[in-house]
C-alpha positions in Angstrom: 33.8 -53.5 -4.9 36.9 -54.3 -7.0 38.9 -51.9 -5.1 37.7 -53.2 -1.7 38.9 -56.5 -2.8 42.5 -55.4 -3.9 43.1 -53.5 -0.8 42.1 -56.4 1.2 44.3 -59.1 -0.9 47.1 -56.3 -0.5 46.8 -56.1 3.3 46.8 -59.9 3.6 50.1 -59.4 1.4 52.1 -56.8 3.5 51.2 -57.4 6.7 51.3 -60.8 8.9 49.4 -59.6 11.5 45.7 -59.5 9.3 44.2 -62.8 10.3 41.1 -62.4 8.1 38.9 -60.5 6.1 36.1 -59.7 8.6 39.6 -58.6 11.1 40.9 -56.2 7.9 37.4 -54.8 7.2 36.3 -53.5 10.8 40.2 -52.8 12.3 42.8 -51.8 9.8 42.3 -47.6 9.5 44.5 -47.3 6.4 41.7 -49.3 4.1 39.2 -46.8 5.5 41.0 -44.0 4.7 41.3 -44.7 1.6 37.7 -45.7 0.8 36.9 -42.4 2.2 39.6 -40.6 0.1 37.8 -42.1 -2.9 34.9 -40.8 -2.3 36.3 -37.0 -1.8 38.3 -37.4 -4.6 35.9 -38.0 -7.0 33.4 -35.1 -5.8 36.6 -33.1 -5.6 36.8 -33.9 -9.4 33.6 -32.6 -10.2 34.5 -29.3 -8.3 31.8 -29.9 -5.5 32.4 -27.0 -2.9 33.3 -27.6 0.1 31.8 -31.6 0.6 35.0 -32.9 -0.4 36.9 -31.4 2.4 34.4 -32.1 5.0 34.6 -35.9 3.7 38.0 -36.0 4.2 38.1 -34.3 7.6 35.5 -36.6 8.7 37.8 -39.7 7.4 40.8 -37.7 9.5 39.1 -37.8 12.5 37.7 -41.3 12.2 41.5 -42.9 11.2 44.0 -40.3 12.1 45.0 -39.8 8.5 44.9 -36.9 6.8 44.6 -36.8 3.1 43.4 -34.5 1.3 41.2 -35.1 -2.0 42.5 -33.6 -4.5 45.8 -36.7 -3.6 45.8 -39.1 -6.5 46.0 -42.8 -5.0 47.0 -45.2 -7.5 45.9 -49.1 -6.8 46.5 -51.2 -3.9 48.2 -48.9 -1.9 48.6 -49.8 2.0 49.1 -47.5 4.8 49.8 -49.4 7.5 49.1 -48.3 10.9 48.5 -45.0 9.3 48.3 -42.7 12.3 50.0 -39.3 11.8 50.1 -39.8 8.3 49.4 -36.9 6.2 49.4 -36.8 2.2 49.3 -33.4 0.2 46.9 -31.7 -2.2 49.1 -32.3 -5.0 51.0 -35.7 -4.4 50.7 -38.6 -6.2 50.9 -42.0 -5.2 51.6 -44.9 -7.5 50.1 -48.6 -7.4 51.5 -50.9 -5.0 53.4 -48.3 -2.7 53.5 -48.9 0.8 53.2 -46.0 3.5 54.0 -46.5 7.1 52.4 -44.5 10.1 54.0 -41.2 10.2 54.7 -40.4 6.8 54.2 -36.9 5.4 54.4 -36.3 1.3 54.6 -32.3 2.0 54.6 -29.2 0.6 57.4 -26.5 0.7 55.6 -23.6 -1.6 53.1 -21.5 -1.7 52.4 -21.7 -5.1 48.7 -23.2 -6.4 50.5 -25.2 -8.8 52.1 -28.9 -8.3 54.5 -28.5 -5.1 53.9 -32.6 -3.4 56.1 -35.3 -4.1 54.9 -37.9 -6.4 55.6 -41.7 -5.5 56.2 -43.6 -8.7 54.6 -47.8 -8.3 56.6 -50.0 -5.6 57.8 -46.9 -3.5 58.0 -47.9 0.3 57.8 -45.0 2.6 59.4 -46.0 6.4 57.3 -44.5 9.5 58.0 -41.3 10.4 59.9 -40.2 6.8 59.2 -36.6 5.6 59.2 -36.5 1.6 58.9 -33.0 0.9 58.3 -30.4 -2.2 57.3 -31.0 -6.0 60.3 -33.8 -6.4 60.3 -37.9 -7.9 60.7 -40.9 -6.5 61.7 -43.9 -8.9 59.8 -47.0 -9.1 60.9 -49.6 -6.4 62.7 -47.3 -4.1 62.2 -47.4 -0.3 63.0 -44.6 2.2 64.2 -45.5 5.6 62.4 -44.8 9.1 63.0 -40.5 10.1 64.2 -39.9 6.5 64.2 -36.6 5.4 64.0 -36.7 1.6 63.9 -32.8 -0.1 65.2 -34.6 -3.4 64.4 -36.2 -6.6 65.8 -40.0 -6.6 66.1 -42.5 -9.3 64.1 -45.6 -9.6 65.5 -48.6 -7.3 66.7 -45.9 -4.8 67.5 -46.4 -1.0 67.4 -43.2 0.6 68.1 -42.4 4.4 69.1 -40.0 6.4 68.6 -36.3 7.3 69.1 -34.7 4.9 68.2 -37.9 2.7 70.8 -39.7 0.9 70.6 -42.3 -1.5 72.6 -45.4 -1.2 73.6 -47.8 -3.9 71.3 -51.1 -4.0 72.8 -54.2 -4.7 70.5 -55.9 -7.3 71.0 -59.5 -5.7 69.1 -57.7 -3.0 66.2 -55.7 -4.9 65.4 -59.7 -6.6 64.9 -60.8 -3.2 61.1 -61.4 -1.9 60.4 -58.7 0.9 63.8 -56.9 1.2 61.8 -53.7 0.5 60.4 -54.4 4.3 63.3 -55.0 6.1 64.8 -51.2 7.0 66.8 -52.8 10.2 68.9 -53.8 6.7 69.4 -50.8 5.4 72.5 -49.3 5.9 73.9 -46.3 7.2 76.6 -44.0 5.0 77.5 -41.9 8.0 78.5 -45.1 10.1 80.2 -46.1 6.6 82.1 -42.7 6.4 83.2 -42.9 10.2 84.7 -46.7 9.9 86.3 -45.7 6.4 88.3 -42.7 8.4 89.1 -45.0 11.6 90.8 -47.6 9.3 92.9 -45.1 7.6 94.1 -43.6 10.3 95.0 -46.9 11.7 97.1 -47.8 8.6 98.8 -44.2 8.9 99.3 -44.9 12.7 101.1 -48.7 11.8 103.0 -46.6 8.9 104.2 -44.0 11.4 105.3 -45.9 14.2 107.3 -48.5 11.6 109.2 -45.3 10.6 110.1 -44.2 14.1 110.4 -47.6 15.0 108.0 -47.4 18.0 105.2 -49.4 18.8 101.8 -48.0 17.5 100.0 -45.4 20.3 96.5 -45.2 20.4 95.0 -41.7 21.5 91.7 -42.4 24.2 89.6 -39.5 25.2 89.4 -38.6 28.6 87.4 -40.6 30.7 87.1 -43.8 28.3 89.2 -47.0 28.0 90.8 -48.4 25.1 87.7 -51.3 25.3 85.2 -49.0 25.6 86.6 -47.4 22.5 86.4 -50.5 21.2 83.0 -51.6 21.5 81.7 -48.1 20.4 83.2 -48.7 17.3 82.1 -52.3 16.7 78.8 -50.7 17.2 79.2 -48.5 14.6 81.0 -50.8 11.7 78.0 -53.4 12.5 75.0 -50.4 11.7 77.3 -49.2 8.1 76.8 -53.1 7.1 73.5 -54.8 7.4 73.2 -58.2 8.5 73.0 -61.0 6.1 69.7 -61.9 5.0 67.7 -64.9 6.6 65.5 -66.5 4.1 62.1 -67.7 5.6 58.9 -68.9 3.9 56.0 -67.9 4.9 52.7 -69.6 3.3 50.7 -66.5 1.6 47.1 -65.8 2.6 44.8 -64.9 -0.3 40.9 -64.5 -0.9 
């Protein structure tokens, strides 16, 4: 009953959208999955055949997740939304992590031994990430939406990307209440490569045509103008630096 009660306060927590306990009990999928893992779990722990995979089929087809019971869950995890999201014989979870719909923590051997990703506490997992093989993920780290993460990261990480890379966190940001929820923050290293090259090359084109005396030249690709340019690259510079944060209080919800 504990448990029931932690999950619930934890919902409440994460997500804006519960309006109340009755609401989070009957309509949130990702608190009956894991009831239901709980209960496979623990028969899978006292080698019952076969019961613990038809629970956990059974909680599959009643939530759309897929875990299977040999996963260890630690406390008040949330999987929000939840559909799609699939969570391997041998991961581990830790308390507190957060899991959006979409999210696999994969295998990539075919060995019986430890070959899941394990989620240390505080990891938050964007919808749609793939964290694949026996690899770590430090405490507090979050991976953006569509990451692909085939690599051990240390605690505090931000990774994102395909393959998954893991950016430097500024700890003025990890202090702040809810930045591990805001991904449309997150920045992106590719966008940051491309803007570091197009600023060099502008300072070697102003260097060049002070030499030759000339005014600077910009090259344009067939078919675009020198705004359209332009814009494409504001575009760019505005997704390698996130937007500054808006603080707003919101009064908690508790039971």
């Amino acid at each position: 009953m504990l448990r029931i009660v932690e999950d619930i306060r934890t919902i409440r927590r994460n997500d804006p959208a519960a309006r109340g306990v009755l609401e989070i009990l009957l309509c949130y999928p990702g608190l009956h999955a894991l009831a239901m893992h709980r209960i496979a779990h623990r028969l899978w722990r006292w080698n019952v055949p076969l019961l613990p995979r038809l629970v956990s089929h059974v909680g599959r087809f009643l939530t759309g997740i897929e875990i299977h019971p040999g996963a260890t869950i630690g406390r008040r995890v949330f999987i929000d939304h939840g559909m799609g999201v699939v969570i391997g014989e041998t991961a581990e979870v830790g308390d507190d992590c957060l899991i959006y719909q979409g999210v696999t923590l994969g295998g990539t051997s075919l060995s019986h031994g430890k070959r899941h990703p394990t989620l240390e506490p505080h990891v938050v997992v964007g919808s749609g990430a793939k964290v694949l093989g026996n690899i770590r993920l430090g405490h507090h780290s979050r991976v953006g939406s569509g990451s692909v993460v085939i690599k051990s990261a240390p605690p505090h990480s931000t990774i994102v990307g395909v393959p998954g890379h893991v950016l430097e966190e500024l700890r003025e940001e990890e202090e702040r209440p809810g930045h591990e929820l805001e991904h449309h923050r997150i920045p992106d290293p590719t966008a940051r490569a491309i803007v570091a090259l197009r600023e060099q090359v502008e300072g070697l084109a102003r260097e060049l045509a002070e030499v030759r005396q000339r005014p600077v030249v910009a090259a344009l690709p067939p078919g675009m103008t020198a705004r359209e340019i332009e814009a494409a690259f504001r575009a760019i510079r505005e997704s390698a630096v996130p937007p500054p944060a808006r603080t707003e209080l919101v009064e908690g919800a508790g039971i």
